[in-house]
N, C-alpha and C positions, 0 to 999 in steps of 0.2 A: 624485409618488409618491416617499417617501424607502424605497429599497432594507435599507436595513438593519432597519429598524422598522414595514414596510408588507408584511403576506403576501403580496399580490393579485399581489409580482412571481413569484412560484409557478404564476399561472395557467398557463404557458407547458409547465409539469410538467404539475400538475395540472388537466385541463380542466372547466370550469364556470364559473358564472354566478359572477362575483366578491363577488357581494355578498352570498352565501352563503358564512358561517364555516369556513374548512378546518379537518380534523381540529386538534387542540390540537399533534399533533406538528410542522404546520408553521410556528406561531406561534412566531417567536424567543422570547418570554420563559416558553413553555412549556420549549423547549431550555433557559433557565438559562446560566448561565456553567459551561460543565462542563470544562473545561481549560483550562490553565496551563502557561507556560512549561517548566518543570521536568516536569510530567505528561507532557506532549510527550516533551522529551528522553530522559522515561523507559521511554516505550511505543517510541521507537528502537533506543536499547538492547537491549531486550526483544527488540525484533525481528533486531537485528544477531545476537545471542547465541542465537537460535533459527536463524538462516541459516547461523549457524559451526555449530552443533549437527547441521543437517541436512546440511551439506555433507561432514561428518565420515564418516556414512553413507554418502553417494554416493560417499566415495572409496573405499569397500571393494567397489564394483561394479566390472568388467572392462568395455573399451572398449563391447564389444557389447550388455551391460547399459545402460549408459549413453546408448548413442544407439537403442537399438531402439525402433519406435513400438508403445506398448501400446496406442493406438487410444484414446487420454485425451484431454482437451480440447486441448490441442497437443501429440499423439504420445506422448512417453514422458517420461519422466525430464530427459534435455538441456533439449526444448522446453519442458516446465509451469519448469523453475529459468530458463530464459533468458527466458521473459515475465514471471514474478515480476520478475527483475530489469529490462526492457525495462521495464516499469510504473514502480516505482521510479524508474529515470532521465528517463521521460517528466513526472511530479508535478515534478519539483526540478528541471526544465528550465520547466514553468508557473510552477513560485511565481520564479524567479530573473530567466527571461527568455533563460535562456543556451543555445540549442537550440531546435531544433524540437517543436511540439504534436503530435511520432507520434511512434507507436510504433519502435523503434528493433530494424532488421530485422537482431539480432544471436543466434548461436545460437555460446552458449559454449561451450568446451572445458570438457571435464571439469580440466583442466592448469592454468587458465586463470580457473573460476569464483571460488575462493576472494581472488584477489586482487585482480578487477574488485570484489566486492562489496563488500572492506576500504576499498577506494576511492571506493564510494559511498557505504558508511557513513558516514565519516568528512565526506564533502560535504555528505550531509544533516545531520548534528548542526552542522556548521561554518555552514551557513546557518538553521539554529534559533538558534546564537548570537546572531544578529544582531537577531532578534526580540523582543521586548516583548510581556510577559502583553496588554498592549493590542491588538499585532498581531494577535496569536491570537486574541485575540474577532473581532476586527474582519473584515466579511467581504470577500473576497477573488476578484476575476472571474477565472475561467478560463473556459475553449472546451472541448466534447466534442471527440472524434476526428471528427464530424461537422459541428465544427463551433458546436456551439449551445452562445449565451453561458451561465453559470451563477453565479451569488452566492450563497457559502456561507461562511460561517469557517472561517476557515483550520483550527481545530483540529478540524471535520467530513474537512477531505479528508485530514490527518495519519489521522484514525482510518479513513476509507476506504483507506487505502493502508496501511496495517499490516493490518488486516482483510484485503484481497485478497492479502497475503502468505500469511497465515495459513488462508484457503480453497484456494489453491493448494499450499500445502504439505501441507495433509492429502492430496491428492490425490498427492502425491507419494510419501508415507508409503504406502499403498496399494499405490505399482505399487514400492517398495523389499522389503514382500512378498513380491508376486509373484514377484520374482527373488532370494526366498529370505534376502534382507539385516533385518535387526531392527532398526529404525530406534529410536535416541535421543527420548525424550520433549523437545518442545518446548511444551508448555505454559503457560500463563501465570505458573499458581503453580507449576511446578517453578523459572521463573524467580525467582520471589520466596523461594524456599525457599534457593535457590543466591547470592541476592546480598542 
């Protein structure tokens, strides 16, 4: 069975009798070549530039704001931006090799966030340089946190990982609200509007 051009390696996702045609979404040439190098880079960007945006906001919260649990998928404010970012570090330790496949049991300072993330930013685009539109098609093994192998293209888990940014940050946007802060539009096209 060749992985890259054979669905049936999905069965493992998706259960059933293999010889029955999975939906079109899981047939690679249904997917198409939908990113590019540059695309990449640019949906980083995007993302760095919404995480300065949003952390802009977070500084106008006082300590207590900041670390209180609103009862949100990890607590409050601190915890939903330290697993954004615990997430991020965990991808760019799979695709590099450099680090452990977990989640990274870090819960940032508010002092402290803006320039662990300059830091990742910059690792992630540093290791996209290295890549080729080729790379990016081409699909790439990673492990769940449980474990379980997976073959996707690389430029599916770039768009998983900017996506899980951007679902955590609205939730973040939410409890900024709550504590009375008016959170900055991060958006996609306010980004495209801005640069």
């Amino acid at each position: 069975m060749n992985f890259q051009t054979d669905w049936r390696w999905c069965a493992a996702i998706v259960p059933g009798d293999p010889e029955i045609a999975p939906p079109p979404f899981f047939r690679s040439e249904a997917l198409g070549e939908l990113m590019t190098k540059s695309e990449i880079i640019a949906l980083l960007k995007y993302d760095a530039w919404a995480i300065g945006t949003m952390l802009t906001s977070i500084e106008k919260l006082n300590t207590a704001q900041f670390e209180q649990n609103m009862k949100s998928s990890h607590s409050g404010i601190q915890g939903t931006m330290s697993h954004i970012y615990g997430v991020q570090r965990m991808w760019l330790a799979r695709w590099t090799g450099k680090g452990e496949n977990a989640l990274p049991s870090v819960l940032l300072s508010q002092a402290e966030m803006r320039e662990r993330w300059n830091v990742l930013h910059v690792e992630l685009l540093a290791f996209v340089a290295t890549l080729s539109d080729e790379k990016v098609l081409a699909s790439f093994m990673y492990k769940d946190l449980r474990g379980t192998p997976y073959l996707q293209p690389l430029w599916q888990q770039f768009q998983h990982m900017v996506n899980h940014s951007s679902y955590y940050r609205g939730q973040v946007t939410i409890m900024l609200r709550q504590c009375g802060v008016v959170p900055a539009q991060t958006d996609l096209i306010a980004y495209y509007r801005a640069h």
